[in-house]
C-alpha positions, -999 to +999 in steps of 0.1 A: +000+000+000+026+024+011+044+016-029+007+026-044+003+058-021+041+069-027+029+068-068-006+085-063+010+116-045+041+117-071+015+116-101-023+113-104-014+097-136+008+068-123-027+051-119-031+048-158-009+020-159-025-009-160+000-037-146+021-021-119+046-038-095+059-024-062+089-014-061+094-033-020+089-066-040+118-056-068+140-043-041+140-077-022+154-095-058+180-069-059+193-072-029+191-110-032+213-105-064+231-077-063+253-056-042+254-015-039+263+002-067+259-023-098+236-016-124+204-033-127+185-034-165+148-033-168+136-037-203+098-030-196+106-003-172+070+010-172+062+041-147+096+033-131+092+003-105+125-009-110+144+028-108+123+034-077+140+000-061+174+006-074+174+043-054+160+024-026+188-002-021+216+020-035+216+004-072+218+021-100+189+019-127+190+015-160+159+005-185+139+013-216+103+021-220+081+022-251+049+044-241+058+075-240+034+085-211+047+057-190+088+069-199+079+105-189+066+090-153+092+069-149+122+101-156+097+122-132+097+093-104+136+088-109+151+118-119+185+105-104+187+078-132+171+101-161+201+094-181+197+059-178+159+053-191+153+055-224+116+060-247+128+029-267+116-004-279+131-034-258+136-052-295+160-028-303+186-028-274+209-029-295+207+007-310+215+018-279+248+023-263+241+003-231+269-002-203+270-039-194+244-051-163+252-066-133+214-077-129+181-078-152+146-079-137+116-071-153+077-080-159+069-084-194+038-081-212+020-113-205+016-119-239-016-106-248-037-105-218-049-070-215-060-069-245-084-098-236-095-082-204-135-085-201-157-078-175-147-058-140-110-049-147-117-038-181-152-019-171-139-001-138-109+011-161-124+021-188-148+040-162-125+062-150-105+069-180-079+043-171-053+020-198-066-007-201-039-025-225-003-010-225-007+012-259-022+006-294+016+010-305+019-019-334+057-028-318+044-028-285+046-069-274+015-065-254-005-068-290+007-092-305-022-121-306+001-150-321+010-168-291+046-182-309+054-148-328+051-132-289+078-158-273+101-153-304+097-115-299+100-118-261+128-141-259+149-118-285+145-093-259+163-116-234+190-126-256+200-092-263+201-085-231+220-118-219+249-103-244+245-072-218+251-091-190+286-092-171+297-128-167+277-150-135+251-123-134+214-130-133+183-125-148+147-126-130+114-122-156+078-121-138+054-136-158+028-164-154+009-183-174-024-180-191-055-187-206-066-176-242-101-190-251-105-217-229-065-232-237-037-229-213-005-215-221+026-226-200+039-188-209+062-189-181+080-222-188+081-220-226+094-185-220+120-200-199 
């Protein structure tokens, strides 16, 4: 609770993202895996969850963030790693001039779940003006409906980041798995 209130009275638009984590939660991996001052990468930064942990435990943040609105949230909520967050597409790392990462954590889209939301989440967001899906950006991975087209896609993300990595470092990706029309998709172990 105290993660959601510190959000709210930073930004009354930290609440338009759909599929926050708290930052408590991320700072417990990064202790776990890290020591003070390495850098920690977060490919699907969002409004800044993972920056927010890093400046918590004494890490230093770096990540990348498609939607725009989320990116400018995330600078505003870290403005100590600014220069480390990018407004970029986690399938193009690469075009970047990234330092190598002593630790990656991150949350994914779940393939395309939000886009699929019906009934209560979907209806109490949509009632107060609220996302609903990550963006309508066509690159965004959050829209892509083809279940194997998504774990290519997503696992390219991982790769290039796994060439990022320093040697023995770790990676930790939230995700579960789902349902799609009745079918179960083991989306966390075929991402693993």
């Amino acid at each position: 609770k105290s993660d959601l209130d510190q959000e709210k009275a930073l930004s009354k638009t930290t609440e338009n993202h759909p599929a926050t984590f708290s930052p408590s939660m991320i700072s417990d991996f990064i202790k776990f895996f890290t020591k003070e001052n390495q850098m920690v990468f977060d490919p699907f930064m969002g409004i800044g969850s993972t920056a927010e942990a890093c400046a918590r435990t004494n890490r230093i943040a770096y990540g990348t963030e498609l939607n725009l609105e989320y990116y400018k949230i995330a600078i505003q909520r870290s403005t100590k790693f600014k220069d480390n967050i990018y407004n970029h597409d986690a399938l193009k790392l690469k075009e970047l001039n990234l330092p190598s990462f002593d630790f990656s954590i991150s949350s994914p889209p779940y393939w395309d779940i939000l886009n699929r939301s019906t009934g209560k989440f979907r209806n109490e967001r949509e009632k107060k003006s609220l996302d609903s899906k990550y963006s309508n950006l066509l690159n965004d991975l959050g829209n892509i409906d083809d279940y194997d087209n998504f774990l290519n896609l997503c696992s390219k993300v991982y790769f290039d980041i796994f060439d990022l990595l320093k040697p023995k470092s770790y990676v930790v990706i939230i995700i579960k798995n789902v349902k799609k029309n009745g079918k179960f998709y083991p989306l966390a172990w075929d991402l693993a």
